[in-house]
GUTIBA-465621 format. One line per field, with one value per residue: x, y, z of N, C-alpha, C in turn; residue number from 0; residue in one letter; chain. Coordinates in Angstrom, 2 decimals, padded with zeros to 5 digits. Layout:
nx <- c(X, ...)
ny <- c(Y, ...)
nz <- c(Z, ...)
cax <- c(X, ...)
cay <- c(Y, ...)
caz <- c(Z, ...)
cx <- c(X, ...)
cy <- c(Y, ...)
cz <- c(Z, ...)
num <- c(NUM, ...)
residu <- c(A, ...)
chaine <- c(A, ...)
This chain:
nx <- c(-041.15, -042.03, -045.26, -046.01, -045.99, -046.62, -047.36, -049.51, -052.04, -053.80, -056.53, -056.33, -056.66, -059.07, -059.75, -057.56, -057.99, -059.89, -059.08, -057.09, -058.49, -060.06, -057.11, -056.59, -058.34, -058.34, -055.35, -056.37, -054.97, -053.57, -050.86, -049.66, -047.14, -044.69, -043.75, -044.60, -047.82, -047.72, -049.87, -051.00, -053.39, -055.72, -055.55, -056.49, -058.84, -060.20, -059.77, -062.12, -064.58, -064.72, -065.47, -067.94, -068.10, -069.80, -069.61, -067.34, -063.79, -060.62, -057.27, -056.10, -054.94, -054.08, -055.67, -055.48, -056.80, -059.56, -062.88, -064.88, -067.87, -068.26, -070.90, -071.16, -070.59, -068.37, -065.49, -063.76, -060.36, -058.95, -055.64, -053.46, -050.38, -048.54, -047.62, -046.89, -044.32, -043.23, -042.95, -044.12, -046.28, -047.83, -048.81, -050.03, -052.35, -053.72, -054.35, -052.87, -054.53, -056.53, -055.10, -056.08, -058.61, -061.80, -063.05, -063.04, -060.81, -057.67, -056.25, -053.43, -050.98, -048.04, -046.50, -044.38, -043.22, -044.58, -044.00, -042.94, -045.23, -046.39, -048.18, -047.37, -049.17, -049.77, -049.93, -047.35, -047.95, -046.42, -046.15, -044.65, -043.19, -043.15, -040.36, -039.81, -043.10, -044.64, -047.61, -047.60, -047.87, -045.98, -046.73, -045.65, -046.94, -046.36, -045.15, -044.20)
ny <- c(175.54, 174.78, 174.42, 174.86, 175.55, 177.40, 178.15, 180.76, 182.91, 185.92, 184.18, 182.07, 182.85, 182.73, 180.00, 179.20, 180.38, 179.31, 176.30, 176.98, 178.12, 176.13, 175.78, 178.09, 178.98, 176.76, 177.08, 179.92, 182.64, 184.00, 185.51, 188.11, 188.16, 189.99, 192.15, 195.62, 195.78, 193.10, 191.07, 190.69, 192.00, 191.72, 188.68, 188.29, 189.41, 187.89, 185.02, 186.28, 186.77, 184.00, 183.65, 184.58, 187.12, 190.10, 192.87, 195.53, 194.79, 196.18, 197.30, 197.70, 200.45, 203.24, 203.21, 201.17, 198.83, 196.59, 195.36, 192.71, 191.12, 187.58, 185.58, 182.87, 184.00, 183.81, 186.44, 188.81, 190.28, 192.40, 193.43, 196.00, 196.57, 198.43, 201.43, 200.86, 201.59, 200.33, 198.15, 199.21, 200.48, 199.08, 197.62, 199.86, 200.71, 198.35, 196.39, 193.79, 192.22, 191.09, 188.98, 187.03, 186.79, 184.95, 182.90, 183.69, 185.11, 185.97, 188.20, 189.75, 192.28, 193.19, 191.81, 191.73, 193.28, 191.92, 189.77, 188.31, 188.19, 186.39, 182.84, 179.49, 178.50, 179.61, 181.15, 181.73, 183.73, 184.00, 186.38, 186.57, 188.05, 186.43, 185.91, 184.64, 185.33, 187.60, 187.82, 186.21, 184.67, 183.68, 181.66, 180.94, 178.91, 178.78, 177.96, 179.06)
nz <- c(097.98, 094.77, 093.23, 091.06, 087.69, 084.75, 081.98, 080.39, 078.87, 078.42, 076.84, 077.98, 081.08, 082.84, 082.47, 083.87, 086.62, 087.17, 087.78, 089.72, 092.01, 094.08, 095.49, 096.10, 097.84, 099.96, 100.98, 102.19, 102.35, 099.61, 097.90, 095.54, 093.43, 091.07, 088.10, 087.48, 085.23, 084.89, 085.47, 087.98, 089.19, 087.20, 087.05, 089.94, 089.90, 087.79, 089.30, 091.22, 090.39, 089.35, 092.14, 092.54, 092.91, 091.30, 091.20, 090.42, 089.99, 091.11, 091.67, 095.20, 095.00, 095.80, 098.36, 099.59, 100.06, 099.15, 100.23, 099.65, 099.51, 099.20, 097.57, 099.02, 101.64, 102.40, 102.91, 101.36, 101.64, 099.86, 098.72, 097.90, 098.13, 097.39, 097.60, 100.32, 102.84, 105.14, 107.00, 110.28, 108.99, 107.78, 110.36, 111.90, 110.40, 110.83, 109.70, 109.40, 111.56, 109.26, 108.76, 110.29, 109.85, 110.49, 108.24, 105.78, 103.17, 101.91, 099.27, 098.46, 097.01, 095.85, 098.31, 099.12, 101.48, 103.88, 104.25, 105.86, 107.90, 106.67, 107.37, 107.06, 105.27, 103.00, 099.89, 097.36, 094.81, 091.66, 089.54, 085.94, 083.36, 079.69, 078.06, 075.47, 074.29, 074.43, 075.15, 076.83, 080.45, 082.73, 085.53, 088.16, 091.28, 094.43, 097.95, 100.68)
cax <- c(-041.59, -042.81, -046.54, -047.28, -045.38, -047.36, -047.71, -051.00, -052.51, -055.76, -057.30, -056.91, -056.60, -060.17, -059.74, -056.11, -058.26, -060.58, -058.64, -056.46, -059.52, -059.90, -056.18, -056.30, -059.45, -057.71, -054.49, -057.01, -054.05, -052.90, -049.33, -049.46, -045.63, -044.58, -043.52, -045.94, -048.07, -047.98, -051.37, -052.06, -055.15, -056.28, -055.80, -057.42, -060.30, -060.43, -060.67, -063.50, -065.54, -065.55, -065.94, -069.22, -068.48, -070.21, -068.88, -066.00, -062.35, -060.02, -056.41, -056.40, -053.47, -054.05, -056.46, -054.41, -057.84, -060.50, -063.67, -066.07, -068.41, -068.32, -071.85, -071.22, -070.75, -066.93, -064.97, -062.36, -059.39, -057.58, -054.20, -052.14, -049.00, -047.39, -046.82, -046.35, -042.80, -042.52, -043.92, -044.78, -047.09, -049.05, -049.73, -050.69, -053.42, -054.82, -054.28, -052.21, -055.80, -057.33, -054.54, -056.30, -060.02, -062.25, -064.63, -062.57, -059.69, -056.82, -055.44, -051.97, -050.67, -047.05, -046.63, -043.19, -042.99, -045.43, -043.94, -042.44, -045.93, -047.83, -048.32, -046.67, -050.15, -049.89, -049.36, -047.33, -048.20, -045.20, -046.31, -043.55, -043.77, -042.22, -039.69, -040.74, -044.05, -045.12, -048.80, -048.05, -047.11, -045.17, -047.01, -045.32, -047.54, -045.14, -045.07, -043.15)
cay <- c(174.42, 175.26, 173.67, 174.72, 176.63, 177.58, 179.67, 181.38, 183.60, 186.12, 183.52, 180.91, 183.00, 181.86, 178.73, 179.05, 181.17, 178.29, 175.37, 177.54, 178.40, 175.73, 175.93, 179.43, 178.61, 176.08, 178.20, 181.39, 183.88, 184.47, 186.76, 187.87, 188.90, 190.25, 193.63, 196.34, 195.27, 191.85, 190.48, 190.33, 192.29, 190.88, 187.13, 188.60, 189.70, 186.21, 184.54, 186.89, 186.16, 182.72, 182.99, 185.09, 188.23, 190.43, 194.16, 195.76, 194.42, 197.21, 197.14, 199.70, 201.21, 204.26, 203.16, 199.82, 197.86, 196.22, 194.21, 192.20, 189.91, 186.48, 184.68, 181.78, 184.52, 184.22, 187.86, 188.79, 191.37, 192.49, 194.77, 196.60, 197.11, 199.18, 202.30, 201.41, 201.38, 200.07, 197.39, 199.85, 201.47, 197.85, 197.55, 201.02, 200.91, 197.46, 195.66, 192.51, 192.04, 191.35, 187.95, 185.84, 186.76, 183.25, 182.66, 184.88, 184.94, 187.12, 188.77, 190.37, 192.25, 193.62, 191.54, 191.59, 194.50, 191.56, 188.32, 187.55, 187.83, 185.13, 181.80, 178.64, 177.86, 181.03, 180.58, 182.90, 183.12, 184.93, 186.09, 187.17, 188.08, 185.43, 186.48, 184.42, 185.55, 188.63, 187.74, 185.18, 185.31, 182.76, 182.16, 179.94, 178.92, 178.40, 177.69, 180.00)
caz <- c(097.16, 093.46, 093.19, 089.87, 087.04, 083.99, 081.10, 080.94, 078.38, 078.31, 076.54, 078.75, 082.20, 083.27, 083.22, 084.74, 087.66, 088.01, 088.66, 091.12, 092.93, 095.21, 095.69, 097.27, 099.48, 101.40, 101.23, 102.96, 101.69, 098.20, 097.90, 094.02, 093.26, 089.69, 088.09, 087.48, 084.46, 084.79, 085.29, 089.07, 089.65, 086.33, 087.66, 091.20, 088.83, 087.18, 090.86, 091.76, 088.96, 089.67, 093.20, 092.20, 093.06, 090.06, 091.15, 089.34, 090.72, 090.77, 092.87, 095.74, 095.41, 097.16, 099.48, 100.20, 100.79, 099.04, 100.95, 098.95, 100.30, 098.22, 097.46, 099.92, 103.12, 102.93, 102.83, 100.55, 101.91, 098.49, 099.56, 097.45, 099.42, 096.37, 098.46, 101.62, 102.86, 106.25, 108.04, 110.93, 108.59, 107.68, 111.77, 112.30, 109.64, 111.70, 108.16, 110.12, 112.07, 108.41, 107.64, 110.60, 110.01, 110.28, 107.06, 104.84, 101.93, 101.90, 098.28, 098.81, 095.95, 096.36, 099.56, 099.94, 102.92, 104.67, 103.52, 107.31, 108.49, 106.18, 107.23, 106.30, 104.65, 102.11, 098.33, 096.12, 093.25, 090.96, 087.73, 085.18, 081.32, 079.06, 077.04, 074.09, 073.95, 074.86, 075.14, 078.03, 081.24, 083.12, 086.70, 089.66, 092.56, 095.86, 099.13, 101.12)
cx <- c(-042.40, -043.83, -046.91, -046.57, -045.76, -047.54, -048.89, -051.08, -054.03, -056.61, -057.73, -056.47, -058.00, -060.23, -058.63, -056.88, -059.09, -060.31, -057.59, -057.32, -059.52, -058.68, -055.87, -057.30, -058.48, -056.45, -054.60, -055.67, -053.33, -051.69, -049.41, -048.24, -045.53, -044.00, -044.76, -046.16, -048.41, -049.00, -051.95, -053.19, -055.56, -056.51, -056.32, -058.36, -060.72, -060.98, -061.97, -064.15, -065.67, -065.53, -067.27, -069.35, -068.24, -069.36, -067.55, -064.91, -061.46, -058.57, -056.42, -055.48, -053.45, -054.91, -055.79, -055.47, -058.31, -061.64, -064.63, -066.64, -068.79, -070.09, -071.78, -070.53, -069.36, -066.74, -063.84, -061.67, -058.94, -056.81, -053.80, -051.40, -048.16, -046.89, -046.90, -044.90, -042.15, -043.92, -044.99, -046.08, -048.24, -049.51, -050.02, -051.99, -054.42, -054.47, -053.84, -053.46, -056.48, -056.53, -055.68, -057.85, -060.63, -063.04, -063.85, -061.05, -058.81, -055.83, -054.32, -051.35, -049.16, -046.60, -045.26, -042.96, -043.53, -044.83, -043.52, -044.15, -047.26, -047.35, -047.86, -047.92, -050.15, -049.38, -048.73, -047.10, -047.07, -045.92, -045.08, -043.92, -042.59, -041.76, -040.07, -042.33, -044.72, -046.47, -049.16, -047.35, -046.81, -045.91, -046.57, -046.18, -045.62, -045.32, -044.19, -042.24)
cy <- c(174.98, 173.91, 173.63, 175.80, 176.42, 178.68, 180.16, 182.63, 184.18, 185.34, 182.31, 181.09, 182.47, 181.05, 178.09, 179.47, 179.80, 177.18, 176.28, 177.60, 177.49, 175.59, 176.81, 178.96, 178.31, 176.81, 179.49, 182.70, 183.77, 186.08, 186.82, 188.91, 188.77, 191.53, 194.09, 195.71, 193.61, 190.93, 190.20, 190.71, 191.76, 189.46, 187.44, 188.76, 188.80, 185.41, 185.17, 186.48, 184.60, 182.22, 183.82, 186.39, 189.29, 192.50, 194.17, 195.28, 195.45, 197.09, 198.59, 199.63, 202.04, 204.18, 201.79, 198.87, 197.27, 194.87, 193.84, 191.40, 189.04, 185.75, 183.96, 182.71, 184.85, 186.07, 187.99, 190.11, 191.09, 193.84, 194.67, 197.21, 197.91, 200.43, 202.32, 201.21, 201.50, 198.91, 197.94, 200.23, 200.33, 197.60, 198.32, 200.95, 199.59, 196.19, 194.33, 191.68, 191.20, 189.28, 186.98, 185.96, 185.23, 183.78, 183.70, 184.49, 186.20, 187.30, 189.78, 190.90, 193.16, 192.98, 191.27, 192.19, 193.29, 190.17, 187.15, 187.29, 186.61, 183.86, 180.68, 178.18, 178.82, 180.27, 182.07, 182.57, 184.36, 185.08, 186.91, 186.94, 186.76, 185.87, 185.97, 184.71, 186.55, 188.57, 187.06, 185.62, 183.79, 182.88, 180.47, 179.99, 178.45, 178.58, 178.13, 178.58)
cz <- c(095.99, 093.60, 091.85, 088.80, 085.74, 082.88, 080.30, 079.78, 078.79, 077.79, 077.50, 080.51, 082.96, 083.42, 084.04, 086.49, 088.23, 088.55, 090.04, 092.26, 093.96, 096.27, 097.33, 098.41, 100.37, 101.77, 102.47, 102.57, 100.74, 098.06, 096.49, 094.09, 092.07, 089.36, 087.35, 085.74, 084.18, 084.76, 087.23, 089.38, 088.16, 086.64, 089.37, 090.51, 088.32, 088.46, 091.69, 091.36, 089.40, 091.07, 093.42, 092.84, 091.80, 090.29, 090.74, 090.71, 090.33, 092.08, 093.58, 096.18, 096.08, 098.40, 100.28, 100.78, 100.25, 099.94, 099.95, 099.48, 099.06, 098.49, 098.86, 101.29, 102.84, 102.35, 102.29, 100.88, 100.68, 099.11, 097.97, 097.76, 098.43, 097.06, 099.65, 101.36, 103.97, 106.93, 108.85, 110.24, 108.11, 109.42, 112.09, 111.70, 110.33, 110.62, 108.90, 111.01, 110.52, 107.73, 108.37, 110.76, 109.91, 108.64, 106.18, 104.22, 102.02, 100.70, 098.59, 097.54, 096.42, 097.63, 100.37, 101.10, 104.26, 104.60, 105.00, 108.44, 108.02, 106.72, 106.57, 105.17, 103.29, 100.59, 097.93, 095.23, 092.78, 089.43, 086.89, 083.74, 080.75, 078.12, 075.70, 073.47, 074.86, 075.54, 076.21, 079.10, 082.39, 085.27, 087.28, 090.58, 093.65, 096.56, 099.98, 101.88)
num <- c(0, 1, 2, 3, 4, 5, 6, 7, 8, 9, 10, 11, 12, 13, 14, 15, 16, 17, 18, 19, 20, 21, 22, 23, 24, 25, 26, 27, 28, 29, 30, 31, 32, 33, 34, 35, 36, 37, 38, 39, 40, 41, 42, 43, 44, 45, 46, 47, 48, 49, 50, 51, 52, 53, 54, 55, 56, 57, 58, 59, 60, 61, 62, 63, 64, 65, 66, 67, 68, 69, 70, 71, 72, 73, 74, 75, 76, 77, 78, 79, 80, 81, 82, 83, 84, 85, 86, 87, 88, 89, 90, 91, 92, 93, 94, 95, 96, 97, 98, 99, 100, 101, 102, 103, 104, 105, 106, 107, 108, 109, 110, 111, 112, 113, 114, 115, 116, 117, 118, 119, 120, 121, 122, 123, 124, 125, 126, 127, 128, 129, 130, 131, 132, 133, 134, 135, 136, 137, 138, 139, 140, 141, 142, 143)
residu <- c(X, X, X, X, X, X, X, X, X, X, X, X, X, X, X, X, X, X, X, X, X, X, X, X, X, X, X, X, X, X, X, X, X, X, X, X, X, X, X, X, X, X, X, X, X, X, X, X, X, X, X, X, X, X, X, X, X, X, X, X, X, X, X, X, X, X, X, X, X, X, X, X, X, X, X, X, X, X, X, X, X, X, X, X, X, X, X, X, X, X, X, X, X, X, X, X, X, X, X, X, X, X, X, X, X, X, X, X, X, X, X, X, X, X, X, X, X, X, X, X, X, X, X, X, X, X, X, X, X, X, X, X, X, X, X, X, X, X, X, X, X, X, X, X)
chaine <- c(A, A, A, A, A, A, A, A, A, A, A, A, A, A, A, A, A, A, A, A, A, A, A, A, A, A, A, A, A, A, A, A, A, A, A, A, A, A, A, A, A, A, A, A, A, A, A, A, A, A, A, A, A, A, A, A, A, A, A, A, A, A, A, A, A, A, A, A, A, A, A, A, A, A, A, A, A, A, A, A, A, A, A, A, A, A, A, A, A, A, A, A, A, A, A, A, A, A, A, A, A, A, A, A, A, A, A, A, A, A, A, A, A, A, A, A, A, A, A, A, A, A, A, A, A, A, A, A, A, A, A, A, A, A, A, A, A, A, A, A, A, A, A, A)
């Protein structure tokens, strides 16, 4: 089910991040799908920010983790699944432990390798460049 299909510039990603925001909450796991460049850890960096967490946002690609603790207690898992390349290798690391934490948000970046283990409650968000305008970028919410 498409929820929400939008075309979104740096100028007006902030306030694209803030009405989403309550979105994802109730959601508890965000899937950001796109090709490299596209803007997902930038629009993960936008949702931080206004869920008040002030340290740098950075995707961990080689570490495949990030934890932040949000203002209001909750806990934010950010993944970047870009090199794994096997399921096995997301339940060895424990990572599958991390979708059903209580009090906590789950960022997914690359999440296809994982996509059989999210929740009917999950959003993905798709971002893609728009051919007419370089500057924007074309983002679908959806409902697996």
């Amino acid at each position: 089910m498409n929820i929400l299909a939008e075309p979104i510039t740096l100028l007006n990603l902030e306030t694209f991040a803030q009405k989403l925001l309550p979105v994802i909450k109730h959601a508890h796991i965000a899937a950001f799908m796109g090709p490299l460049g596209s803007g997902k850890t930038t629009l993960i960096r936008a949702l931080a920010h206004h869920m008040g967490i002030t340290q740098p946002i950075v995707s961990p690609t080689f570490t495949y983790l990030s934890i932040y603790k949000i203002p209001d207690g909750t806990t934010l898992y950010h993944f970047d699944l870009y090199r794994l390349t096997s399921l096995t290798q997301f339940y060895d690391a424990g990572f599958n432990e991390y979708l059903n934490q209580p009090n906590s948000l789950v960022f997914v970046e690359w999440p296809e390798l994982i996509r059989s283990l999210l929740p009917p409650t999950a959003l993905l968000i798709c971002l893609e460049y728009n051919n007419q305008n370089t500057d924007q970028r074309i983002i679908q919410i959806l409902s697996p």
